[in-house]
C-alpha positions in Angstrom: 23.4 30.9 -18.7 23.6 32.2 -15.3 26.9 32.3 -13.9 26.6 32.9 -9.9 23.5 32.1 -8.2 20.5 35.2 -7.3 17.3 34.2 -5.5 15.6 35.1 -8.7 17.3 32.9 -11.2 18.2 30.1 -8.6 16.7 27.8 -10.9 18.1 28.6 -14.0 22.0 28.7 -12.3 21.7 25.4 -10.5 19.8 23.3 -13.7 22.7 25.2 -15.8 25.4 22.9 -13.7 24.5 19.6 -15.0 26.7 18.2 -17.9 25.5 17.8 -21.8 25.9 14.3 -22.0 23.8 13.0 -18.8 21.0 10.5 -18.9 18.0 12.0 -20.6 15.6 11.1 -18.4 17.9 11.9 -15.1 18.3 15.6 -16.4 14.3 15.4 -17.0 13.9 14.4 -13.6 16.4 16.3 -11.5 15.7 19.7 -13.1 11.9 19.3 -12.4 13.1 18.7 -8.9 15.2 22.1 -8.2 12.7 23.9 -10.1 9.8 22.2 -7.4 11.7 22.4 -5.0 13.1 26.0 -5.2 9.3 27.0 -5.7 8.2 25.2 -2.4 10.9 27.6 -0.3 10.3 30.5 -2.0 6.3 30.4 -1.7 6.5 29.5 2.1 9.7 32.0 2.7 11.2 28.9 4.5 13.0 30.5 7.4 16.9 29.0 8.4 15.6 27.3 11.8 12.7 25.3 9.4 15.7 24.8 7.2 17.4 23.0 9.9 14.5 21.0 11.7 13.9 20.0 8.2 17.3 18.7 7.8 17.5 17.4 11.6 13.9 15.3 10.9 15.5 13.5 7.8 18.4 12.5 9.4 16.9 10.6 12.1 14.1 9.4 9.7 17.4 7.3 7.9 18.9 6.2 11.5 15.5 4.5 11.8 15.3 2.4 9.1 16.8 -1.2 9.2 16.5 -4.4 7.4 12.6 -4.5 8.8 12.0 -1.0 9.0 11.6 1.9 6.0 11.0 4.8 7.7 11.2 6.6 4.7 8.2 4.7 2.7 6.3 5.4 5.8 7.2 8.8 5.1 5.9 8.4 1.2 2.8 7.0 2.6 1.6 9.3 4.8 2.3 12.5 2.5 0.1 10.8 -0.3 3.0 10.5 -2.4 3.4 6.2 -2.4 -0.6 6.4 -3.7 0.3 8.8 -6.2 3.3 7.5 -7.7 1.1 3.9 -7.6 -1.7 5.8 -9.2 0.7 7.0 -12.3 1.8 4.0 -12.6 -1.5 1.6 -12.6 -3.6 3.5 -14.5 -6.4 0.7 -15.8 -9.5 1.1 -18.3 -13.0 1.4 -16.8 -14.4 -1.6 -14.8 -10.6 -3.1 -13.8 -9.9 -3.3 -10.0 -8.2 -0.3 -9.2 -4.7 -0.9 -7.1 -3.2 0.6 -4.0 -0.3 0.8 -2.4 1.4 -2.9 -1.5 2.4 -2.0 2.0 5.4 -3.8 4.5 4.4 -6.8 4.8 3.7 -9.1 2.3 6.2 -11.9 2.0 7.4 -14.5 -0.9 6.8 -18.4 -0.6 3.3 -18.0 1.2 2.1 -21.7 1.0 -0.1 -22.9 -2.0 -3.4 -24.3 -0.5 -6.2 -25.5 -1.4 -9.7 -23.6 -2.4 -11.8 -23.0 0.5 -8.4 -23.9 3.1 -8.4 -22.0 6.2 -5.1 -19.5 6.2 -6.0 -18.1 10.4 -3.8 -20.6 12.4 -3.7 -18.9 15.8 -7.3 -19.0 16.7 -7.8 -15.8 16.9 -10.6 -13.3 15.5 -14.1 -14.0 13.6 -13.8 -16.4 11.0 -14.3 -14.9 7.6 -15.1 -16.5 4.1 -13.5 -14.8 1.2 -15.0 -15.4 -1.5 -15.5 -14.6 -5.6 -14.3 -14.5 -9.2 -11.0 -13.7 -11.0 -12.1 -12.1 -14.4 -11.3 -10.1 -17.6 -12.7 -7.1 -18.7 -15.1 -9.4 -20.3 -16.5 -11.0 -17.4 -14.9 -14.6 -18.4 -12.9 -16.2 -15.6 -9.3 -16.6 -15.2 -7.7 -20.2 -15.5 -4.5 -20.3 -13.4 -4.9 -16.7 -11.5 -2.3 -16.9 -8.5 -4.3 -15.0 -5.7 -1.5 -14.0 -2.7 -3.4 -13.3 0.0 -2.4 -11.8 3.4 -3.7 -10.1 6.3 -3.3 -8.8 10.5 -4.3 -10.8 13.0 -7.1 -9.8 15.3 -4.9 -8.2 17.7 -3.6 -6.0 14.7 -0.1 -7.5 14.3 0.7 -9.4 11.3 2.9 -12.6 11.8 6.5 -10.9 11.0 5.8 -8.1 14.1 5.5 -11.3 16.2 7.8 -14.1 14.7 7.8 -15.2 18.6 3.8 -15.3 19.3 2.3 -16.3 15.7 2.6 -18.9 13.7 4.8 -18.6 10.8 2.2 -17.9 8.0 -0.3 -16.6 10.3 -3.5 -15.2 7.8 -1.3 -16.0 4.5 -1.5 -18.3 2.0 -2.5 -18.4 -2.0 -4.6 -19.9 -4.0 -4.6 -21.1 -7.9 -8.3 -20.5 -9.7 -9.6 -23.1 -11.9 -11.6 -23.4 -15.2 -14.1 -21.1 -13.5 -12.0 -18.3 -12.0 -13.4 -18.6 -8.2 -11.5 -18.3 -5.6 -12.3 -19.1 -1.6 -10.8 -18.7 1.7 -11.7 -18.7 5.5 -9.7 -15.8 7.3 -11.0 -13.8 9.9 -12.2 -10.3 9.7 -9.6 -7.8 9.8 -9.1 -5.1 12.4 -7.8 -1.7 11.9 -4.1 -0.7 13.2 -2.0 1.7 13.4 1.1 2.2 11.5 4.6 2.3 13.3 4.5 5.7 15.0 7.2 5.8 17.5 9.9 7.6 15.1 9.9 10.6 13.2 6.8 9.6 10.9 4.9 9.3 13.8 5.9 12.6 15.1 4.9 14.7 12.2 1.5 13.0 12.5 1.4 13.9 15.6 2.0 17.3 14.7 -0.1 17.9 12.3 -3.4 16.6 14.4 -3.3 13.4 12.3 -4.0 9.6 13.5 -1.7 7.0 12.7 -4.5 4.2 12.2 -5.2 2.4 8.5 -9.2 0.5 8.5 -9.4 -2.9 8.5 -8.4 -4.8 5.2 -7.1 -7.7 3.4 -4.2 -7.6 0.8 -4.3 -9.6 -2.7 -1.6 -9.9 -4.8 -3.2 -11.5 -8.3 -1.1 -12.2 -11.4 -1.8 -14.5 -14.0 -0.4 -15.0 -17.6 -1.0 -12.5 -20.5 -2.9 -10.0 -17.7 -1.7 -6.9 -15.6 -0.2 -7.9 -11.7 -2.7 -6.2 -9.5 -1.7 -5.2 -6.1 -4.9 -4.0 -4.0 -7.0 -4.6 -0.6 -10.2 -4.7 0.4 -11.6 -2.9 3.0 -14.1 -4.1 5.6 -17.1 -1.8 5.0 -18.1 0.4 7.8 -14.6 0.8 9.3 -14.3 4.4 11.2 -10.5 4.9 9.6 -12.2 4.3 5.9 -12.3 8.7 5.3 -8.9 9.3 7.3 -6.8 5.7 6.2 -3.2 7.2 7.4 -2.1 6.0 4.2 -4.4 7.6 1.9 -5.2 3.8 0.9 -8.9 3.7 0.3 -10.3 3.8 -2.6 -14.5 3.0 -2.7 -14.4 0.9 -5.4 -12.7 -1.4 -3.2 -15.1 -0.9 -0.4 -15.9 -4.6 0.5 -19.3 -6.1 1.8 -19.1 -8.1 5.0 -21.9 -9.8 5.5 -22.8 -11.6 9.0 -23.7 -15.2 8.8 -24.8 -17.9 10.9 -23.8 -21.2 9.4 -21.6 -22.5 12.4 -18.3 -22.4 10.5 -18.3 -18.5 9.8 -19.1 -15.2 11.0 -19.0 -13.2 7.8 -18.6 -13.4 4.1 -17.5 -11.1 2.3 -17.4 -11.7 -1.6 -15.0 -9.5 -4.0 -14.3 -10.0 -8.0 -11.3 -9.3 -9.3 -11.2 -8.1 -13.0 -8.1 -7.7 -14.7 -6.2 -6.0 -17.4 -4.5 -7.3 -20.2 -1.0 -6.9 -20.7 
């Protein structure tokens, strides 16, 4: 055991420090981290003034963040690092609906409607039927699949940014399949937006040439008993932030069609199964 730290054995001193009888999986964890971590400054030759900004840019990143704000998931998200840890996490067999990240803005006790219901109640934005199936890996449908659905308006906002302009449940609402596992909804078709940029996030974007804009997509939340909770969107095909989502959100399986329609009610369809995973 090293005794006093050297650049050379930096590692091996500060991992030495932690006590025998730790958590397991902490010890697991942290020592990966120093060693990481450690590896990162001494490959770059991190200078004391980056040591500093560095220090400086997390500060204020935490003297952002509120009760409505998490400056520091925003952070997670943009590095890659929220879609990694998601994709560790969800890892499905062939043929299952891949997830992605869940994003701010989903909220609990969306109101229970009924198949085919209309969730847009601002008036706002191309009417969109949502459409499709709720499956296993079978292809038989899902009785009694909860399908929590939620998206932006079509000025980009979604209803908690504007408690004071939209309606409360603005483009929200979930549905219950049947015997046959369909599921149906008239939304509109998303926009793109961009994600909160006015703090410290938004500056390293900035800085490194980077856009703060996610395409165009709706969120689903589907759960059901005896089956994997799937978190995922999908994305309105054709959107010019699909290669470059700030978020590193995209995935192509989950590439929606959007298909133009003229039947008086709608604009578009867009149809989308959903296959899940056992537990």
């Amino acid at each position: 055991m090293t005794q006093y730290f050297t650049e050379d054995a930096s590692v091996e001193t500060v991992n030495a420090r932690m006590g025998k009888n730790i958590n397991p999986r902490l010890a697991l964890v942290m020592a990966s981290l120093v060693k990481h971590l450690h590896a990162f400054a001494k490959e770059v030759h991190l200078t004391q003034a980056e040591w500093d900004y560095g220090i400086d840019f997390l500060t204020k990143t935490g003297e952002i963040c509120s009760g409505e704000r998490q400056e520091f998931i925003l952070l997670s998200d943009t590095l890659g690092f929220s879609m990694l840890v998601d994709a560790i996490n969800n890892r499905r067999p062939s043929g299952a609906t891949e997830n992605t990240v869940f994003g701010p803005f989903h909220v609990d006790g969306a109101p229970e409607l009924p198949m085919g219901s209309t969730i847009c109640l601002d008036g706002k934005g191309e009417p969109c039927l949502f459409q499709g199936r709720v499956v296993d890996l079978d292809g038989k449908p899902i009785r009694g699949a909860r399908v929590d659905v939620w998206s932006d308006n079509a000025d980009g906002y979604y209803d908690v940014q504007q408690p004071d302009l939209q309606p409360k449940w603005n483009n929200r609402g979930v549905f219950v399949t049947g015997e046959d596992g369909a599921y149906s909804f008239v939304g509109i078709k998303p926009v793109s937006y961009p994600i909160p940029d006015d703090g410290p996030v938004g500056q390293m974007l900035a800085h490194l040439g980077r856009h703060p804009y996610r395409p165009a997509h709706m969120h689903y939340l589907v759960t059901a008993p005896g089956f994997e909770k799937l978190v995922t969107h999908t994305f309105v095909g054709g959107d010019t932030y699909l290669t470059s989502d700030a978020v590193f959100g995209v995935k192509s399986s989950l590439i929606a069609p959007f298909n133009q329609v003229k039947d008086g009610n709608t604009a578009w369809v867009s149809p989308f199964d959903f296959v899940l995973t056992p537990v």
